[in-house]
N, C-alpha and C positions, 0 to 999 in steps of 0.2 A: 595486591592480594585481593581476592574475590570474598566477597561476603555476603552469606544468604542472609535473608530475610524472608519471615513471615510472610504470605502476600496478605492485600488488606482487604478487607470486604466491604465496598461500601452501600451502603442501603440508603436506596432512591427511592423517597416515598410517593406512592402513584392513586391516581382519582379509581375510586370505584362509583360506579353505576346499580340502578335501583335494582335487578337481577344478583347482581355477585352480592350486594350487600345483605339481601336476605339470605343467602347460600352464610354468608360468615358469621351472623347474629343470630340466625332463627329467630328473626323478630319480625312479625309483619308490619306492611305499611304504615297501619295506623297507629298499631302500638308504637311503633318506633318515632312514629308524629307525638303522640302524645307523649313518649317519655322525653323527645327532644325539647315541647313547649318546657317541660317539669325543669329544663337543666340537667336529667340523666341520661340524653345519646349524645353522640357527639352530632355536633349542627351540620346541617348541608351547604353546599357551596353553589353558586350558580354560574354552570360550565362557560355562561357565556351574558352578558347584562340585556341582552335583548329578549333571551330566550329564556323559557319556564325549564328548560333542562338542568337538573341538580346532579352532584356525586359527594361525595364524602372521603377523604383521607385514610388510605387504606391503615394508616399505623393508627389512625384514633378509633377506625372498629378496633384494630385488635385488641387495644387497650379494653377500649368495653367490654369484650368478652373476656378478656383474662380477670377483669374486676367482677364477676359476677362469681355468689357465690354457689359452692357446688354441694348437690344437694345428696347423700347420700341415700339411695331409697332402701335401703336392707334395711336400715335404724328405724325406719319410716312406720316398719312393717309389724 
């Protein structure tokens, strides 16, 4: 007897680069250096020990951004 199953989805987490990462934060450079020094980005990685090239863990931005809180601007107003 044949039995279906779900299929599974697995999620493979992959490096971002200094470009995609400002696209998924809106956080610039510096800000994002400085909230990293503070403990709140997530840290860079260094793509390679020789080299100044960094990227970052794409599931740790997203974490970042879904932790941020949302600001409603009508109540603002």
């Amino acid at each position: 007897m044949n039995q279906l199953t779900a299929p599974t989805t697995q999620f493979t987490d992959r490096l971002v680069r200094e470009a995609e990462r400002v696209k998924i934060t809106s956080v610039s450079r510096t800000s994002a250096w400085a909230l990293e020094k503070k403990g709140l980005f997530p840290k860079r990685r260094k793509l390679h020990a020789d080299s100044d090239r960094v990227c970052w863990l794409l599931s740790e931005l997203l974490e970042f951004v879904q932790s941020r809180e949302v600001i409603n601007m009508n109540s603002a107003l």
